[in-house]
C-alpha positions in Angstrom: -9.5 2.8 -4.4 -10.5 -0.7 -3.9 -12.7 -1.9 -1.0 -10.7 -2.7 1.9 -10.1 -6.5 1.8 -10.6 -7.0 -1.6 -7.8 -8.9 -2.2 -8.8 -10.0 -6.2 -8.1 -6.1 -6.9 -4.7 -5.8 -4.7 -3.4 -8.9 -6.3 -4.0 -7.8 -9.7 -2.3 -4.4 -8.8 0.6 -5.2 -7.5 3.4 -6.2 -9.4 6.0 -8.9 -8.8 9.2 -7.4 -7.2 6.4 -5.7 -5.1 7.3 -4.6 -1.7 5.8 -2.7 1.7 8.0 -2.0 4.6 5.3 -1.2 7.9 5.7 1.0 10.6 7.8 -1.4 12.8 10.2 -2.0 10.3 9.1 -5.0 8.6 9.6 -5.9 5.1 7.0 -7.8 3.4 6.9 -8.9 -0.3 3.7 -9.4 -2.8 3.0 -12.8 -1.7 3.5 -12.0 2.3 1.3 -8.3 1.5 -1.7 -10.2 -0.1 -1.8 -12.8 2.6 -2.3 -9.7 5.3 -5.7 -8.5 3.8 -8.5 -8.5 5.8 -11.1 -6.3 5.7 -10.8 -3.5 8.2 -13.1 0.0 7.6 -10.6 2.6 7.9 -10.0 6.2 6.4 -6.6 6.4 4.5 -5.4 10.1 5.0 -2.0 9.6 1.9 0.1 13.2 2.6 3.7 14.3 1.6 3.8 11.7 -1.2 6.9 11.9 -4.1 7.0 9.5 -6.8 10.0 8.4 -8.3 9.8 6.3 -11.7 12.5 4.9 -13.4 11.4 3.2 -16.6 8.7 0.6 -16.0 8.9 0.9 -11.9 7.6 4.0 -9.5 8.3 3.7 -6.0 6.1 6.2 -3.9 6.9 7.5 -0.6 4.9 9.4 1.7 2.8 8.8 4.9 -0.6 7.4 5.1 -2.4 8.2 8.1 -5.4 5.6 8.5 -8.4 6.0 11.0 -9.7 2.6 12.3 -14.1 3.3 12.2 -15.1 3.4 16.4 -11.7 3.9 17.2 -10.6 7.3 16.5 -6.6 6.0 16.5 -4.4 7.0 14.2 -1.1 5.4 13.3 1.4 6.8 10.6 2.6 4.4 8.2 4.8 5.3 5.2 3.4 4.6 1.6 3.5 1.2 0.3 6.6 1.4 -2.0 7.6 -1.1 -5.3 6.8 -2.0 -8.7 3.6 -2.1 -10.8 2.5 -4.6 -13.5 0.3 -2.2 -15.4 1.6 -0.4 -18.3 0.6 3.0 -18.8 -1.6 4.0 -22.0 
């Protein structure tokens, strides 16, 4: 997993027709996803995950349960969800 921030790596991961809905309900596409990066240290817990692929796309759902350093909060969120530009070998 990439360090958090590091947007070169995101960018180059996600594909296209890339998208992330949050956990209030708000859809965001590639170009609105990358533009939210900042660096934030955080533990990303990913549980019940499924992954559907249907020929060049997966879409994975689950939850991610992420723990903000000094905090101690947690929030649910559910997976980020959409297309990849990397081929598999």
């Amino acid at each position: 997993m990439p360090p958090p921030g590091d947007r070169d790596t995101i960018e180059s991961i996600l594909g296209p027709d890339f998208k992330h809905i949050t956990s209030e309900g708000q859809l965001l596409g590639r170009d609105e996803e990358i533009a939210s990066i900042v660096p934030v240290a955080f533990t990303m817990n990913a549980t019940e995950q499924t992954v559907d692929i249907v020929d060049d796309t997966a879409e994975i759902h689950g939850v991610n349960t992420l723990t903000e350093s000094g905090i101690g909060r947690t929030a649910s969120t559910p997976l980020l969800a959409g297309s990849s530009s990397a081929q598999s070998r």
